[in-house]
PAZAPA-4460 file (N, C-alpha, C; in steps of 0.05 Angstrom, whole numbers, plus 32768, in hexadecimal, padded with zeros to 4 digits):
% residues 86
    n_x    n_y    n_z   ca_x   ca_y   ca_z    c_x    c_y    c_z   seq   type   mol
   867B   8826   89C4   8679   8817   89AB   865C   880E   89A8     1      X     A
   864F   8816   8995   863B   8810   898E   862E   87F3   897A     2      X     A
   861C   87EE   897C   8619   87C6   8974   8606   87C3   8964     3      X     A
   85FF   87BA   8957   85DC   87BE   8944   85D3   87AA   8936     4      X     A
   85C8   87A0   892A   85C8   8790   8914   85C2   8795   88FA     5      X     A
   85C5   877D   88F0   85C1   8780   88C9   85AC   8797   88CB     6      X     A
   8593   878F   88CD   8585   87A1   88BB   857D   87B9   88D0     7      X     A
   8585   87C3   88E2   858C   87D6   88F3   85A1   87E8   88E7     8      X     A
   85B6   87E5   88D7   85CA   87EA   88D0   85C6   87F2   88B4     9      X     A
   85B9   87DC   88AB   85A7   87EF   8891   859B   87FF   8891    10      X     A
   858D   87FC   88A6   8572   880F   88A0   8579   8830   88AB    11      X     A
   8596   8831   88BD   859E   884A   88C0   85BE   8848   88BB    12      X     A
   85C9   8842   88A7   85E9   8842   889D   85EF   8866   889A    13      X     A
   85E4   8873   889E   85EA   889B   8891   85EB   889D   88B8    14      X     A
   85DB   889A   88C4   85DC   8899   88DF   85EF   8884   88EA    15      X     A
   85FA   8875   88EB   8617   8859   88F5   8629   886A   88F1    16      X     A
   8635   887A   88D2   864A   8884   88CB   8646   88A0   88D7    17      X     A
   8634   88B6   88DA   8631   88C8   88EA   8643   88BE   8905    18      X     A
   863B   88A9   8911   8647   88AA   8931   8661   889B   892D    19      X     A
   866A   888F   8916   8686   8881   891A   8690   889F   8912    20      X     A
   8687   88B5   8904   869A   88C8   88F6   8699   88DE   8911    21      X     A
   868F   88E1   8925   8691   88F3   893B   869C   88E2   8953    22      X     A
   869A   88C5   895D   86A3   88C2   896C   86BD   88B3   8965    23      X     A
   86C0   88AA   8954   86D5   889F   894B   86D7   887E   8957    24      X     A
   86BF   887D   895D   86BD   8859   896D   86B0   8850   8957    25      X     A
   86B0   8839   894C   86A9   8822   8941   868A   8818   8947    26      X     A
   867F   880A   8933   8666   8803   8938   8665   87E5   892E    27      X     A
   8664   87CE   8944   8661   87B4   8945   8642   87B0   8930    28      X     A
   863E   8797   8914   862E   8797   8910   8629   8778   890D    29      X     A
   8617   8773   8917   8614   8756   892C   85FA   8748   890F    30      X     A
   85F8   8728   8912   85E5   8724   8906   85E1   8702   8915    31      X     A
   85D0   8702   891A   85BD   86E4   892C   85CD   86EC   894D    32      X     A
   85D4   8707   894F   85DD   8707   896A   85FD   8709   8969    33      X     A
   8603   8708   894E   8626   86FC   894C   862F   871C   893D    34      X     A
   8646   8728   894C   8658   8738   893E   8662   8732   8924    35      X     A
   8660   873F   8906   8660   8734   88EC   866E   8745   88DE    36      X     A
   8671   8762   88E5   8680   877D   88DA   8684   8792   88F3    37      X     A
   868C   8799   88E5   86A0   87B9   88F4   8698   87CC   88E0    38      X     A
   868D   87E4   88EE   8695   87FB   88DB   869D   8813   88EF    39      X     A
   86B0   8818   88DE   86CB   882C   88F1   86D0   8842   88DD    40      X     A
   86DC   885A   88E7   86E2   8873   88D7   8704   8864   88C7    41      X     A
   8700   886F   88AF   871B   886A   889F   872E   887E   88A5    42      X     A
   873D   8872   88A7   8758   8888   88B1   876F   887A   88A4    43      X     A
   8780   8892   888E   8791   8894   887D   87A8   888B   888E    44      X     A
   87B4   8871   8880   87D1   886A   8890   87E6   8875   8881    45      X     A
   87FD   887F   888F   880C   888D   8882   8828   8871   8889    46      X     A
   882C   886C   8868   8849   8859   886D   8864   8872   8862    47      X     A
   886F   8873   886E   8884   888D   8864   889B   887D   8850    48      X     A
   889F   8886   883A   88A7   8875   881D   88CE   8873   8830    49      X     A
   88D4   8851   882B   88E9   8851   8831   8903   885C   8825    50      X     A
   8916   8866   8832   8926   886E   881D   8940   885A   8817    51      X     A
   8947   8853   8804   8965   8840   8800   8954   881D   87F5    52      X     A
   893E   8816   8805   8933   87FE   8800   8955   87E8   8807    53      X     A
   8948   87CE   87F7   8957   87BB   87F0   8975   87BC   87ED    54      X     A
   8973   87C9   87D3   898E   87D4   87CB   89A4   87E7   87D8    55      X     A
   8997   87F5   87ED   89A5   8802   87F4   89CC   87FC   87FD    56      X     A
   89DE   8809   87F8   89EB   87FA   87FC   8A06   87E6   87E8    57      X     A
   89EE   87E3   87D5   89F9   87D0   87CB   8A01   87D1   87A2    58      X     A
   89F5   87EF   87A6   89F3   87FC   8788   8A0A   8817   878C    59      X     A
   8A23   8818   8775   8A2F   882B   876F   8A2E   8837   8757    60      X     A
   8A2C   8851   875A   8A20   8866   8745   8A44   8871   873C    61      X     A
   8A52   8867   872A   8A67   8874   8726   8A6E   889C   8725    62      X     A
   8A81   889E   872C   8A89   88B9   8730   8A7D   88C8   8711    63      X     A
   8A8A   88B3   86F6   8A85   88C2   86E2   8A66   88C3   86D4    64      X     A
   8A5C   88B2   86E2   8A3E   88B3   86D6   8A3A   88C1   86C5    65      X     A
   8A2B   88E0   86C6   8A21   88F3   86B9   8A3F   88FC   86AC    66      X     A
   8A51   88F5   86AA   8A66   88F8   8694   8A67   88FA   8683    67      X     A
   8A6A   8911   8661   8A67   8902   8649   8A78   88F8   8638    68      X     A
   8A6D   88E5   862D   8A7A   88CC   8621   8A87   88E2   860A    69      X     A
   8A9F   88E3   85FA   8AA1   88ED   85E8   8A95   88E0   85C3    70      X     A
   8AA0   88C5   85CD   8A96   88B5   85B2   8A75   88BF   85B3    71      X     A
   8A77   88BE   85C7   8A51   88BB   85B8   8A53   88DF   85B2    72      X     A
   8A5B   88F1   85C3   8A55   8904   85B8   8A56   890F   8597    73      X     A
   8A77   890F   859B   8A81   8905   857C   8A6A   8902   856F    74      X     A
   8A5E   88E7   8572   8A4A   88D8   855B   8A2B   88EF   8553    75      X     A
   8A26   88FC   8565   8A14   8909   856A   8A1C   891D   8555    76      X     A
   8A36   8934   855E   8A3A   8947   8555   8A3D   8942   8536    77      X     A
   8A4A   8929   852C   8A5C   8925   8518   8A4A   8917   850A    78      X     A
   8A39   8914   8502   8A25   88FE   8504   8A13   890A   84E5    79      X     A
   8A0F   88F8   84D0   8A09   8906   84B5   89EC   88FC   84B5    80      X     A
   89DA   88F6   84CC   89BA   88EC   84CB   89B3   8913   84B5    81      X     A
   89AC   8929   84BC   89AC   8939   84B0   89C7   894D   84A5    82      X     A
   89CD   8941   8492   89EC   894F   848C   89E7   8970   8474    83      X     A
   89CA   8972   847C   89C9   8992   8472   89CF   89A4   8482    84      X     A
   89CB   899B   84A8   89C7   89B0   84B6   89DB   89B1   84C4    85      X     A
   89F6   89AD   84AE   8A11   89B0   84C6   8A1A   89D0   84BB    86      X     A
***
């Protein structure tokens, strides 16, 4: 793990990320002697999407759901919004 300071860190930031991106160790960046930042390679966290959540459980999807209603169909078919195009 490598240590540096402020303007050490400025003055070569393309060289810090060069060695955090090949060794994969972190670079301590210190200022009056005191550790003040971290710079570390970013690495993608993978949260895998839950399935069911909260609800799970606790929600029923009736058998007829996607059933069709006749009234409404009815209304649809029977329905005089354009009564030229029956």
């Amino acid at each position: 793990m490598k240590i540096t300071n402020i303007s050490e860190a400025k003055a070569s930031l393309s060289y810090l990320i060069k060695i955090v991106q090949e060794t994969d160790q972190p670079v301590i960046i210190g200022k009056a002697g005191k550790p003040v930042a971290i710079l570390s390679a970013y690495k993608k966290k993978h949260f895998p999407r839950s399935l069911g959540g909260s609800w799970e459980g606790k929600v029923k999807i009736s058998d007829d759901f996607d059933a069709v209603d006749k009234e409404i169909s009815d209304g649809f078919d029977e329905s005089s919004i354009f009564p030229d195009q029956k």
